[in-house]
C-alpha positions in Angstrom: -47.2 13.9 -2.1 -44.6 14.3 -4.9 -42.4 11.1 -5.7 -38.8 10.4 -6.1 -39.9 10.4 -9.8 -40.3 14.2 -9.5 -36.6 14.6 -8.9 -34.3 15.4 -11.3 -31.9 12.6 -13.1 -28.6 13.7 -11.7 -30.0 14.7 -8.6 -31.2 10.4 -8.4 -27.5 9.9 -10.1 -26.2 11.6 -7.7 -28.0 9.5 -5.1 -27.1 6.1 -6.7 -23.5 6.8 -6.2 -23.1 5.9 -2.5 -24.8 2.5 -3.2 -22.7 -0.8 -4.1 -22.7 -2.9 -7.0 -25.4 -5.4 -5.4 -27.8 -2.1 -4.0 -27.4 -0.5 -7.2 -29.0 -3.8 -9.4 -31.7 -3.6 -6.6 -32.4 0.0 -7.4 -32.3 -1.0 -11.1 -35.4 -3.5 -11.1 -37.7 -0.3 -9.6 -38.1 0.9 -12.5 -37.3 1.8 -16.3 -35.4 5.2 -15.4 -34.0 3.9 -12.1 -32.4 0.6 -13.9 -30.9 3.2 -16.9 -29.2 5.6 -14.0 -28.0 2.9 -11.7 -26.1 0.7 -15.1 -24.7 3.9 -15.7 -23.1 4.5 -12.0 -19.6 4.2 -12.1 -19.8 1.4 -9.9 -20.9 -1.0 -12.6 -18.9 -0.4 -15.4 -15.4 1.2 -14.0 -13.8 -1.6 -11.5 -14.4 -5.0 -13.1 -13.4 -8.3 -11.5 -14.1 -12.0 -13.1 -13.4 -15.1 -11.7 -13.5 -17.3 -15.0 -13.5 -20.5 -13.0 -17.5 -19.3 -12.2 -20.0 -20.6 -14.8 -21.6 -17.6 -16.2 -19.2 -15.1 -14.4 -17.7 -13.7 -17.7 -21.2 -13.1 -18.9 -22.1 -10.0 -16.7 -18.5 -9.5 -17.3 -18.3 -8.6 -20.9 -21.8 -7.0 -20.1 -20.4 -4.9 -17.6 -17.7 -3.7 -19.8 -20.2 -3.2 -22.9 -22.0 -0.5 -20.3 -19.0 1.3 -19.8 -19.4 2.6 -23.4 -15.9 4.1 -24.6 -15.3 5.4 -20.9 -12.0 4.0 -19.3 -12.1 1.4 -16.7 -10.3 -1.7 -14.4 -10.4 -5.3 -15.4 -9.3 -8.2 -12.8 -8.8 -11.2 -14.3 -8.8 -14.5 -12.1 -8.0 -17.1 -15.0 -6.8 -20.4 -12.6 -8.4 -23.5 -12.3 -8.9 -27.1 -13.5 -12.1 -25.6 -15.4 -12.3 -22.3 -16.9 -15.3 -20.9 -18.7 -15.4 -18.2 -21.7 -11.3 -18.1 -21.3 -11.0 -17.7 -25.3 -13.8 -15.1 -25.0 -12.1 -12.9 -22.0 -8.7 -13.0 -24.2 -10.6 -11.6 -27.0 -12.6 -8.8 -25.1 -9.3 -8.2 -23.5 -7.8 -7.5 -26.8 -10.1 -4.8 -28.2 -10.7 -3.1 -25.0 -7.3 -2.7 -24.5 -7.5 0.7 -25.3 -10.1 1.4 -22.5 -8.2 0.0 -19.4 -6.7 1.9 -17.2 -5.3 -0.5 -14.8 -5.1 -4.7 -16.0 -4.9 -7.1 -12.6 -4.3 -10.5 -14.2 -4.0 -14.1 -12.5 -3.7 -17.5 -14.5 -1.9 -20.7 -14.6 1.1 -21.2 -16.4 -0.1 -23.2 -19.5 -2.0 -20.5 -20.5 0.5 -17.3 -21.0 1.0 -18.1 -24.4 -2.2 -17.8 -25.6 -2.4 -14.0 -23.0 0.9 -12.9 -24.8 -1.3 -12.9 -27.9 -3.7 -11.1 -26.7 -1.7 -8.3 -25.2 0.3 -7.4 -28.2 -2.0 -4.7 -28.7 -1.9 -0.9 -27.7 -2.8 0.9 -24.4 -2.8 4.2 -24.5 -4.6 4.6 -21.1 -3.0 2.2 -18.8 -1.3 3.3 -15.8 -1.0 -0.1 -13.6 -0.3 -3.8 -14.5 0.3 -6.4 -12.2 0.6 -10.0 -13.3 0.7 -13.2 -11.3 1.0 -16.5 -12.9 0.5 -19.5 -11.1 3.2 -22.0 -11.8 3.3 -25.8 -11.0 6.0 -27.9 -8.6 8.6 -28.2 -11.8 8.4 -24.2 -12.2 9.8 -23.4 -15.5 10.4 -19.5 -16.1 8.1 -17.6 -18.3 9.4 -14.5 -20.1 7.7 -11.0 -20.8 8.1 -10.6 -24.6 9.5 -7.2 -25.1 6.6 -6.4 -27.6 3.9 -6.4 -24.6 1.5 -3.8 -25.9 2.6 -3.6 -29.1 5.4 -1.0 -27.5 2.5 1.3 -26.7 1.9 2.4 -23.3 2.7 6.0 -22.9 0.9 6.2 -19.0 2.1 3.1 -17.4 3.4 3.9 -14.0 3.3 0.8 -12.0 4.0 -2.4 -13.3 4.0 -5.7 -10.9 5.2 -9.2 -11.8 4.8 -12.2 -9.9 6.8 -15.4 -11.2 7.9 -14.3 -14.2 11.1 -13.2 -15.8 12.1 -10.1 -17.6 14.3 -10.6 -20.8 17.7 -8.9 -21.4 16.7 -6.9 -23.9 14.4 -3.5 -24.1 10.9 -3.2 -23.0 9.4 -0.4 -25.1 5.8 -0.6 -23.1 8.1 -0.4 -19.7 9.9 3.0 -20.7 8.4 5.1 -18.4 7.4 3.2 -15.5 8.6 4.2 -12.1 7.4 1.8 -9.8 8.3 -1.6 -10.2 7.6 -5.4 -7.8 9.3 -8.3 -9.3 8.3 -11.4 -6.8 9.9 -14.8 -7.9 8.2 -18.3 -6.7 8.9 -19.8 -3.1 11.5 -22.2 -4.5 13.5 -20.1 -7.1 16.7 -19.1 -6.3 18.1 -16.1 -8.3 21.2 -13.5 -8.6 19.8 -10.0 -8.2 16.8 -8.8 -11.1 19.8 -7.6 -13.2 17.9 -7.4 -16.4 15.2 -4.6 -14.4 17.3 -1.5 -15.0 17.3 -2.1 -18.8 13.7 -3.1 -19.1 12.5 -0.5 -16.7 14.7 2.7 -17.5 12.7 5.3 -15.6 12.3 3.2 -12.7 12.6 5.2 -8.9 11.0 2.5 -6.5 11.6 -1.2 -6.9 10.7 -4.1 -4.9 12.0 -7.6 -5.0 11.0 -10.4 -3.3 10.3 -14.6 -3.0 12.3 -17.0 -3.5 16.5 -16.4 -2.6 18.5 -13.9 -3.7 21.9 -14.4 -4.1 25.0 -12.2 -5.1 27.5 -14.6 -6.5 29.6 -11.7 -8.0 29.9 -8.3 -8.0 26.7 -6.5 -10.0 27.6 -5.2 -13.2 28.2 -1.6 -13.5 24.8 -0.7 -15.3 23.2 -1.9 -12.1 24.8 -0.2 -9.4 24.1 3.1 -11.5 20.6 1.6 -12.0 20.7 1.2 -8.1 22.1 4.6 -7.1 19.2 6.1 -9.1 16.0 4.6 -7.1 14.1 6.8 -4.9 12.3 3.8 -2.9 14.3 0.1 -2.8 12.4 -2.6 -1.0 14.1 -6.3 0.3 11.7 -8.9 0.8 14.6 -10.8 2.2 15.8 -11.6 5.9 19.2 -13.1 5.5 20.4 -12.0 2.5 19.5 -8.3 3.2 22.7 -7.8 4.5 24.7 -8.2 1.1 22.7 -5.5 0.1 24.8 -2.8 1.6 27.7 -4.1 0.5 27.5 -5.5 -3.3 25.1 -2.3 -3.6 25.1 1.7 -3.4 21.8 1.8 -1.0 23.0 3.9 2.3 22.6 7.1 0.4 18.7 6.2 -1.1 16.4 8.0 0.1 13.6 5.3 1.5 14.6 2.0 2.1 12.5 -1.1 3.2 13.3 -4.3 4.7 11.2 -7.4 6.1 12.4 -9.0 9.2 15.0 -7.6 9.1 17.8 -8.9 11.5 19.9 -6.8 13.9 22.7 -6.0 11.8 20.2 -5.2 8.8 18.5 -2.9 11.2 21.5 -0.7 11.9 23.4 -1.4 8.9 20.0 0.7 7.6 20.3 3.3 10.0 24.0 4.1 10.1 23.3 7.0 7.6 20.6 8.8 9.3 21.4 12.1 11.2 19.4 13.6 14.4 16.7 13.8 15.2 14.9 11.0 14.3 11.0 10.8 13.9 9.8 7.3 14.2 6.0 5.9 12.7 4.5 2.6 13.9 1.1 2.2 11.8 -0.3 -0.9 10.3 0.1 -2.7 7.4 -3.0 -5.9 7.2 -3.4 -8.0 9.5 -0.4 -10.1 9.5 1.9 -6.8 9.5 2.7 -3.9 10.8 5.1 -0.7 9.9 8.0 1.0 11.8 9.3 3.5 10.2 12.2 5.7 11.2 12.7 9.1 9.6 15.6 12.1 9.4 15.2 14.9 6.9 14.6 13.3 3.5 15.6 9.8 4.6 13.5 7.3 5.8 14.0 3.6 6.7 11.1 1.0 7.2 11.2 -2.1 8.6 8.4 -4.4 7.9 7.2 -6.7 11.4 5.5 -9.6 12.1 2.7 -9.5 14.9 3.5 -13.0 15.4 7.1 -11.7 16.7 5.2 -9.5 19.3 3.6 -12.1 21.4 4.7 -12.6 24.9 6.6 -15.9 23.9 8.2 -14.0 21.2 11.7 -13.3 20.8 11.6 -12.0 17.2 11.3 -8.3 18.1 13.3 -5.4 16.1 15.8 -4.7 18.2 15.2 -0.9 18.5 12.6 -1.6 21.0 15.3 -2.5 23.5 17.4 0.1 22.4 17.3 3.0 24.7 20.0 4.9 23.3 17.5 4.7 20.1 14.9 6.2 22.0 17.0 9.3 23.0 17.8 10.4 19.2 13.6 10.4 19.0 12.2 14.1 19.0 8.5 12.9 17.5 6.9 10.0 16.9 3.5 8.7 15.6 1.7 5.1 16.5 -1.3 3.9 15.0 -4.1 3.5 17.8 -4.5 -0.3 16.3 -1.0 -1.1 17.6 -0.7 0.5 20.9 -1.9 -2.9 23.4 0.6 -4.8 20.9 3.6 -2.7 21.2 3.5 -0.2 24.3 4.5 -3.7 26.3 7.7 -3.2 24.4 8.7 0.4 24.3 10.7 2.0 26.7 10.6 5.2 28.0 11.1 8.5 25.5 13.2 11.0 27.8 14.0 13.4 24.9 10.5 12.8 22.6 9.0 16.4 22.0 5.9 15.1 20.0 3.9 12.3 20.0 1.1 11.7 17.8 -1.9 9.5 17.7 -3.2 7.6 14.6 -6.5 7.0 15.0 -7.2 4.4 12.4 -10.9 2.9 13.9 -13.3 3.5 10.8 -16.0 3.9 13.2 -18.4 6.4 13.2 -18.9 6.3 16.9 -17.1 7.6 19.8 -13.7 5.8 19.5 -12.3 4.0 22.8 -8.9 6.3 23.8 -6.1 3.8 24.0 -5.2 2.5 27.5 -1.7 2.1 29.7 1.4 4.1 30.3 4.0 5.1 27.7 6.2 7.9 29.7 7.2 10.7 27.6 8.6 13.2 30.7 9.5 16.3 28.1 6.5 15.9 26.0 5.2 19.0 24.7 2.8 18.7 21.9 0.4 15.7 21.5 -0.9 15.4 18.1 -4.6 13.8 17.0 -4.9 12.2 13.7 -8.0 10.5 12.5 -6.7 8.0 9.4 -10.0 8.0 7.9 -13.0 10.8 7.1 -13.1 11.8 10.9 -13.2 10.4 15.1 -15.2 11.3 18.0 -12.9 11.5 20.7 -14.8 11.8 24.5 -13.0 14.4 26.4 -12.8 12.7 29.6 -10.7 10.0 27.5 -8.1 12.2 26.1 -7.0 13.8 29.1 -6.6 10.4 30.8 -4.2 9.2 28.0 -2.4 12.5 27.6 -2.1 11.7 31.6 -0.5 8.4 30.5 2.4 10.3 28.6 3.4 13.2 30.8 2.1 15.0 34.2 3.2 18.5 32.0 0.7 20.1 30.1 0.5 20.2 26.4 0.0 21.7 23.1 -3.3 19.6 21.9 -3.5 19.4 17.4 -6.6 17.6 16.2 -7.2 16.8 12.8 -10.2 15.9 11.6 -10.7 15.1 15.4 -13.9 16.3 16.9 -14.1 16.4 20.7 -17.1 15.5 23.1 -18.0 16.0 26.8 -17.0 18.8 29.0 -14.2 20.9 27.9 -13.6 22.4 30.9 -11.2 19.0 31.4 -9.4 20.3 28.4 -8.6 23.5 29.9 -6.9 22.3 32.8 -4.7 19.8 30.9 -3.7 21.5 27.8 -1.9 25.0 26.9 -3.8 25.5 23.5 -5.7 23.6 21.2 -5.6 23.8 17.5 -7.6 22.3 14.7 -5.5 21.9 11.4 -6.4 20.8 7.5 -3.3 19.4 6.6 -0.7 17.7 8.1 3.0 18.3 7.9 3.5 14.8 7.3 5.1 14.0 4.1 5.0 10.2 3.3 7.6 8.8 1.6 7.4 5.8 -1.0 5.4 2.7 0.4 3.5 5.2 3.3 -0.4 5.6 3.6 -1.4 6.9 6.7 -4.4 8.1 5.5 -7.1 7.5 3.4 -11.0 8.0 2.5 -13.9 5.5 4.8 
């Protein structure tokens, strides 16, 4: 009987590929051809993460990196601790691999940014995401990006993300082209509005600020209201100062807003702009959070919940749940399958809703449990499927009880990536036509992922 042996090497390359860092050095120790395919699976050597307060973590680190050759990869650094081990070392490999990272995830205490600054005063050509987080002690004292970060050099950056750290007034060479941009200040700092962001970060379109309290003690200059009236995506980390946003700042006219907790003057204050009809998305964030989303043409506005605010002693909700004259403007509408026992307690009843579409988001591989209970949608005609991840096995018997649950009126059934088991004769007596589709029409705006891979 022939071997694995007999197989070809990228056939067992090929093979390797679905196996994890910790199956792959299993499959390495077989033997002398298995251990030279499996160090040279991606999952080795591309997404790199050291915890330098480990003893002998940066070890397999650097020799992780080493495999990777000259190929491009993602280093996480986790440099905070009373102890850390090989921290010279790390800054060093850090330095003259520069030029190989494609994204840089770094976290260290405060005392030691000096000795980083050093090391990242050096070229990369090939990063595209940089988020930094340094950890600062009770007395914070502000710690400033030098404007020669990377030497000047970084012609792909796209998404840069600083936690506790302050930008200069001056030019950021590096930050020229980057479009996406989080600036998050520490619990206890109190600020005026990240005025120096629109000159470090001239090609900025999304921007998020958050921590601490922002405060708008005069007027914003004129280079950032132009700065302002130029973003795509503006998020607010902030629930009582939000409301100075919309009037120190040009935001009603951006296309995609976002606001935490927001209160109920935020919340219409947001939506005063938007025209009917209004699509609405509920779909979850972790597992502290959830999504609403409210849509109109090219305008969206997302408010950012708590679950804690959805309990039954709760009386935290976002005030559009109680708003019935909300509900009306609503012609379609998407909820995550996650959320529905949470939130369907909530909702009221959608007289005017057309569409209604189901986010399956269970990554299991079995028959997923329909959602159960009532939420009365008398004129709906079209009820839309959506499995978030590779696919869902949705029992028959199941989906016409919940389409029962929305409306007595048959409907237009859309699956994607939906496949349907049991009898179908059930579906033929509840629904007008079935269709299967490849794509969706959804078109998510900055800070949305519906989707993604299992």
């Amino acid at each position: 009987m022939a071997s694995l042996s007999c197989l070809p090497p990228e056939l067992l390359a090929a093979m390797f590929f679905f196996l994890d860092l910790p199956r792959l050095l299993v499959a390495g120790s077989v033997c002398t051809l298995w251990r030279t395919l499996a160090l040279d699976c991606r999952a080795v050597w591309h997404d790199i993460y050291v915890d330098l307060s480990r003893e002998h973590a940066w070890t397999w680190c650097q020799r992780r990196i080493d495999l990777g050759g000259s190929r491009v990869f993602s280093l996480d650094i986790h440099a905070s601790g009373e102890r850390l081990v090989n921290f010279d070392a790390a800054l060093d490999t850090l330095s003259s691999s520069m030029y190989r990272i494609s994204q840089l995830r770094i976290k260290l205490d405060q005392g030691c940014a000096e000795d980083l600054w050093k090391a990242l005063r050096v070229p990369a050509p090939e990063l595209t995401v940089f988020r930094l987080e340094i950890h600062c002690t009770a007395s914070f004292s502000a710690l400033t990006v030098p404007s020669n970060i990377f030497d000047g050099v970084a012609p792909r950056l796209d998404r840069v993300h600083l936690i506790s750290i302050v930008l200069p007034d001056s030019d950021i060479p590096a930050f020229a082209r980057v479009r996406a941009v989080a600036v998050i200040s520490p619990i206890q700092a109190q600020r005026p509005f990240p005025l120096p962001v629109f000159r470090c970060f001239p090609a900025m379109e999304s921007l998020q600020v958050a921590g601490g309290r922002m405060v708008f003690d005069a007027p914003p200059p004129q280079r950032v209201i132009e700065g302002v009236a130029r973003l795509r995506h503006l998020d607010i980390d902030y629930a009582e100062e939000a409301l100075s946003v919309f009037s120190c700042l040009p935001v009603a006219a951006l296309p995609s807003l976002l606001f935490a907790f927001p209160t109920r003057d935020v919340v219409y204050a947001a939506l005063e702009t938007l025209k009917d009809p209004l699509q609405l998305f509920l779909y979850r964030q972790d597992a502290t959070e959830f999504r609403m989303t409210v849509t109109s043409s090219s305008t969206s506005r997302t408010f950012a919940e708590s679950f804690s605010d959805y309990e039954e002693i709760a009386r935290e909700r976002n005030v559009l749940f109680d708003d019935n004259a909300f509900a009306e403007r609503l012609m379609s509408m998407m909820m995550a399958t996650s959320l529905w026992t949470i939130l369907t307690p909530f909702l009221p009843s959608f007289d005017q809703l057309a569409k209604f579409s189901l986010l399956i988001d269970d990554p299991s591989y079995d028959a997923i449990t329909m959602p159960l209970g009532r939420l009365l949608c008398p004129k709906l005609t079209t009820l839309e499927l959506i499995a978030k991840y590779s696919f869902a096995l949705i029992s028959t018997q199941q989906l016409v009880d919940f389409a029962a649950g929305l409306t007595s009126a048959r409907l237009c059934l859309e699956l994607y990536h939906v496949v349907l088991v049991g009898r179908t004769p059930f579906l033929e007596d509840r629904f007008n036509s079935i269709s299967v589709k490849d794509q969706l029409n959804i078109v998510p705006t900055w800070g949305q992922n519906y989707l993604s891979d299992r």
